[in-house]
C-alpha positions as CSV (number, residue, x, y, z in Angstrom):
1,X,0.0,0.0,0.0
2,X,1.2,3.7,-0.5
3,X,3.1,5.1,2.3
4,X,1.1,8.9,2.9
5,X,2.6,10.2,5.8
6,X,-0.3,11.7,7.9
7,X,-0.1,11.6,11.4
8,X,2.9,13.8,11.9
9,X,1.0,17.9,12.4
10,X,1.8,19.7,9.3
11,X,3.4,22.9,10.7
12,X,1.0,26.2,11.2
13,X,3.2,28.3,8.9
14,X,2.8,26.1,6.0
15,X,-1.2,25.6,5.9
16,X,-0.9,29.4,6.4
17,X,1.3,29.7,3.1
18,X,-0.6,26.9,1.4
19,X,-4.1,28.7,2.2
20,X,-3.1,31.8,0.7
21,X,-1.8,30.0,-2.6
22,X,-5.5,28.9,-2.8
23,X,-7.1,32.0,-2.4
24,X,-5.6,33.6,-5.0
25,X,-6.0,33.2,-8.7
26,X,-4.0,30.1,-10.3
27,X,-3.7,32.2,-13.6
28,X,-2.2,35.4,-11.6
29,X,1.6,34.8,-12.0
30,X,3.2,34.9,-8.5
31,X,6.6,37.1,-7.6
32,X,9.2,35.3,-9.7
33,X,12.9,36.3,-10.1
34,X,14.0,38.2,-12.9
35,X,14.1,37.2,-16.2
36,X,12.9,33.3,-16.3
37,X,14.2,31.9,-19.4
38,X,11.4,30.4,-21.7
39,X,11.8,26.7,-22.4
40,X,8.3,26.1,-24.7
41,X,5.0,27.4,-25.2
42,X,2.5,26.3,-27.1
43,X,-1.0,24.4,-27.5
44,X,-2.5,21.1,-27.6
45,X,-5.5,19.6,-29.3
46,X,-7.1,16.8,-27.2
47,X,-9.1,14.0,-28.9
48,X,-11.5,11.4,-27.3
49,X,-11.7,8.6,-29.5
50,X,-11.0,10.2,-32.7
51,X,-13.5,13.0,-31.4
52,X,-11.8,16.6,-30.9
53,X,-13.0,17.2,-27.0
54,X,-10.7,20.1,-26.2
55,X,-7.5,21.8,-26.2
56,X,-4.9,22.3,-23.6
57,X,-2.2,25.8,-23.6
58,X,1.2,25.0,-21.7
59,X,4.1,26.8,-20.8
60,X,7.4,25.6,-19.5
61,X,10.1,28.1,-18.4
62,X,13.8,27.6,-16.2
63,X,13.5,29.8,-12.8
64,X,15.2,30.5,-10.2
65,X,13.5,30.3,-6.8
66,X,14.9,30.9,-3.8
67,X,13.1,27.2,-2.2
68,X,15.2,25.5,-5.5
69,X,13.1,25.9,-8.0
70,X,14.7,25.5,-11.6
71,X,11.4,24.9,-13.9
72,X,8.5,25.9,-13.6
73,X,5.1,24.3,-15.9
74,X,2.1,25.8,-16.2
75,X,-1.1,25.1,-17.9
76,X,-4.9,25.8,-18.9
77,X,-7.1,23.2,-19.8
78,X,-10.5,22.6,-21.1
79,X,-12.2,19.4,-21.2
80,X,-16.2,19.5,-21.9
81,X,-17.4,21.6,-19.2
82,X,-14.2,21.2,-17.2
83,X,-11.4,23.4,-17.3
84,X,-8.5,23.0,-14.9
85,X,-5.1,25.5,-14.6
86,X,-2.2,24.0,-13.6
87,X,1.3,25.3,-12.0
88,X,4.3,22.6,-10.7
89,X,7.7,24.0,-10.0
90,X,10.4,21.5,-9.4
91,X,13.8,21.4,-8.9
92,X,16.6,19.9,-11.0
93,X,15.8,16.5,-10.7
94,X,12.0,16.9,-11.3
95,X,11.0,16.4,-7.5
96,X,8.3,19.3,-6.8
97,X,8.9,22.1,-5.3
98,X,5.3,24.3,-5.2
99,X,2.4,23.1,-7.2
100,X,-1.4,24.5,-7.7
101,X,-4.5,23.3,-8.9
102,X,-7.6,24.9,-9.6
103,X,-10.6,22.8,-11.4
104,X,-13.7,24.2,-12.3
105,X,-17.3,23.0,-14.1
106,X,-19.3,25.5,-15.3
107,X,-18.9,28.8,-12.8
108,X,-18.4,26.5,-9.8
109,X,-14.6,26.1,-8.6
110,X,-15.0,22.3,-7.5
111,X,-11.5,22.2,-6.4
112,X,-8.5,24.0,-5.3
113,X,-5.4,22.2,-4.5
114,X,-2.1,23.8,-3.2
115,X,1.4,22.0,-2.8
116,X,4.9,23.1,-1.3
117,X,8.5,21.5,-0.1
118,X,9.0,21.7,3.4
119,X,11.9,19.8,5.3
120,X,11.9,16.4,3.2
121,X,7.8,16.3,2.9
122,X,5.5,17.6,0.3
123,X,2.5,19.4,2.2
124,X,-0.9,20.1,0.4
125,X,-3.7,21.8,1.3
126,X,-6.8,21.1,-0.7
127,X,-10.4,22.7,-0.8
128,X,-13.2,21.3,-2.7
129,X,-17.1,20.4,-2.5
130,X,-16.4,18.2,0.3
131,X,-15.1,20.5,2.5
132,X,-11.2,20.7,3.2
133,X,-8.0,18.2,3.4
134,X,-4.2,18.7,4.6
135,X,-2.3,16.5,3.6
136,X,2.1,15.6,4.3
137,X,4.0,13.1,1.5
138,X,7.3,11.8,2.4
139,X,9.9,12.9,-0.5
140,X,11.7,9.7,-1.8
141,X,14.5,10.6,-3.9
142,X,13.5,11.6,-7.5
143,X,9.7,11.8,-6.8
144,X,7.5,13.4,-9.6
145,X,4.2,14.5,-9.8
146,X,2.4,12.3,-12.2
147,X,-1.3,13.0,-12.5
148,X,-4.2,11.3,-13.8
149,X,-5.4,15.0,-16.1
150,X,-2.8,17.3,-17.7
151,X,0.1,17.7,-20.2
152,X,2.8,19.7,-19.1
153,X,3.3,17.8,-16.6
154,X,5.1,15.4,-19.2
155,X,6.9,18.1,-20.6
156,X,8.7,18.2,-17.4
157,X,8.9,14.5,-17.0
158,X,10.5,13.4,-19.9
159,X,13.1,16.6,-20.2
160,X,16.8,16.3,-19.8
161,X,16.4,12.3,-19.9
162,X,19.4,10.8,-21.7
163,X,20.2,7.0,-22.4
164,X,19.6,5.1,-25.7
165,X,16.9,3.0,-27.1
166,X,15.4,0.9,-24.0
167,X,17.0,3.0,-21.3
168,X,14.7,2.8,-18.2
169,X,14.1,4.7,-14.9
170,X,11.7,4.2,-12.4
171,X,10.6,7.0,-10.2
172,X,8.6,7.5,-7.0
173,X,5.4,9.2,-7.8
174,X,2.7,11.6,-5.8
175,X,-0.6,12.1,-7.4
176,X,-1.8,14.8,-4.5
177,X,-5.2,15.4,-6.9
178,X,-6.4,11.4,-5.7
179,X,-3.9,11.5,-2.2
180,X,-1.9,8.7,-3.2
181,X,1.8,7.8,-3.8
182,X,3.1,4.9,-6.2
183,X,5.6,4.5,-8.8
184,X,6.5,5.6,-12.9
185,X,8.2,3.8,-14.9
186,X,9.5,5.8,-17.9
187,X,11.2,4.3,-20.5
188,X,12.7,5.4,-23.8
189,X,11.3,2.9,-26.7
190,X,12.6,4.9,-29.9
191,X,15.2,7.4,-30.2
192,X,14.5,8.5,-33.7
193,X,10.4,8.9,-34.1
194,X,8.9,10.8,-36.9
195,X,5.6,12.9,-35.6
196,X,3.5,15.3,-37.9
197,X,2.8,18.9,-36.1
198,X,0.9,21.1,-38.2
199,X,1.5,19.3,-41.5
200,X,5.1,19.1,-40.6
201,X,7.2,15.8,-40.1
202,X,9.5,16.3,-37.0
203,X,12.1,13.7,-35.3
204,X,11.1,12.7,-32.1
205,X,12.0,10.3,-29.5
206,X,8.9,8.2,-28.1
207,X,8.7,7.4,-24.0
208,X,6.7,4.7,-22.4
209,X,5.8,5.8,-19.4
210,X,4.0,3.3,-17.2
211,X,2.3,4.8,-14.1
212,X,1.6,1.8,-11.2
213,X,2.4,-0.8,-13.0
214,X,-0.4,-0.9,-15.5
215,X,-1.5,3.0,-16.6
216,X,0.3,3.1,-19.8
217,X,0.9,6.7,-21.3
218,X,3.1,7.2,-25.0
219,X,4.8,10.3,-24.7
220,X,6.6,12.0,-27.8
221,X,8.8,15.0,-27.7
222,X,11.9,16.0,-29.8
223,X,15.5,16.4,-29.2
224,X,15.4,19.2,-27.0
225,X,12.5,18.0,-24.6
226,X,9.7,19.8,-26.3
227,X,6.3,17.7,-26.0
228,X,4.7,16.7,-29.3
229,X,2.0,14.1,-28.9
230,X,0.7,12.6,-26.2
231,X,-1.2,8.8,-25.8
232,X,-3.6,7.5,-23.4
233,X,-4.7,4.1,-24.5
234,X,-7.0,3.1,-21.7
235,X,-8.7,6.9,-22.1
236,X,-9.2,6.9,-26.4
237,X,-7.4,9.7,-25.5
238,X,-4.6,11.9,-27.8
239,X,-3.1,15.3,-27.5
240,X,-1.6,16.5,-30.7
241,X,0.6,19.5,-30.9
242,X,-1.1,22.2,-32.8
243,X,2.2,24.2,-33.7
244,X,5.7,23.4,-34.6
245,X,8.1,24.2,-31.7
246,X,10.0,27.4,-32.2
């Protein structure tokens, strides 16, 4: 079973800092330090079997934050009546650092989720219909967030990966949306791809990345960690770049 640390008090001063990342805005860009250096932008198309369903915008940018910080991912979503922003900073090594969720269906915000590094633990704080949670992860080295919904969060997944054809990692995972931990297993199956983006054929290098032993997701990005396509099988569901990476 996943180990969720919970019985140790999460501190005063962090539910504090945690509450006001959920009051505010998810699309309001906190204090950053000068000058972060752009990494990607772009959109995505998202199809449900063979049905577009939505589109998702993305961001991905190299900070520096005084908590470690050294990317940062954000994203807008929109799913039928869903829609869902998106922020995870991590450092280096792809272990968060802060992350924010904010989901909404129609006009009602049915969840707001707030994350942050504190001493070895990953704290959230989450608000939704069902009133409010606080939550405290144990950091294993290398975690990465890994959830069920968004995009960018691959971008930042598969990034700076090196290795050949067949060269595997496996990773801890936290998925703070459904309060679990597990496991990812990411593995490169092709170093030179081809993918079409906007009527144009671009190398790529195609990921397996294998989430609890059994959620399989196809990831495709080129040379330089730029996210082209993305596959869930088990969903019927695709994400398909809509512009060549500049």
């Amino acid at each position: 079973m996943p180990s969720i640390r919970r019985a140790r008090r999460i501190p005063s001063s962090v539910l504090a800092l945690m509450a006001t990342m959920l009051a505010a805005p998810l699309v309001a860009a906190r204090p950053q330090p000068p000058a972060p250096t752009r990494l990607d932008v772009g959109s995505f198309t998202l199809f449900v079997n063979g049905q577009r369903a939505g589109r998702e915008q993305f961001s991905v940018q190299r900070v520096t934050s005084p908590d470690g910080g050294t990317l940062e991912g954000r994203s807008e979503s929109a799913l039928g009546d869903r829609r869902v922003a998106m922020r995870l900073e991590t450092d280096s090594a792809g272990t968060p650092v802060r992350y924010s969720v904010e989901e909404r269906r129609g006009a009602d915000v049915t969840l707001r989720l707030g994350g942050q590094r504190v001493r070895g633990r990953f704290a959230t704080l989450a608000r939704s219909s069902t009133g409010e949670a606080a939550r405290e992860y144990l950091l294993r080295p290398g975690a990465v967030v890994v959830e069920d919904d968004g995009i960018v969060q691959y971008a930042l997944l598969v990034r700076e990966r090196t290795g050949g054809a067949g060269t595997g990692i496996t990773l801890p995972s936290l998925t703070p949306i459904a309060n679990t931990q597990g496991t990812v297993r990411l593995v490169l199956e092709a170093n030179s791809d081809t993918i079409v983006v906007a009527g144009v054929r671009r190398a790529a290098r195609r990921w397996r990345v294998t989430v609890n032993s059994g959620d399989l997701r196809l990831v495709w990005a080129d040379v330089e960690g730029r996210l082209l396509r993305l596959s869930i099988p088990a969903r019927n569901l695709e994400a398909l770049r809509d512009d060549v990476p500049h």
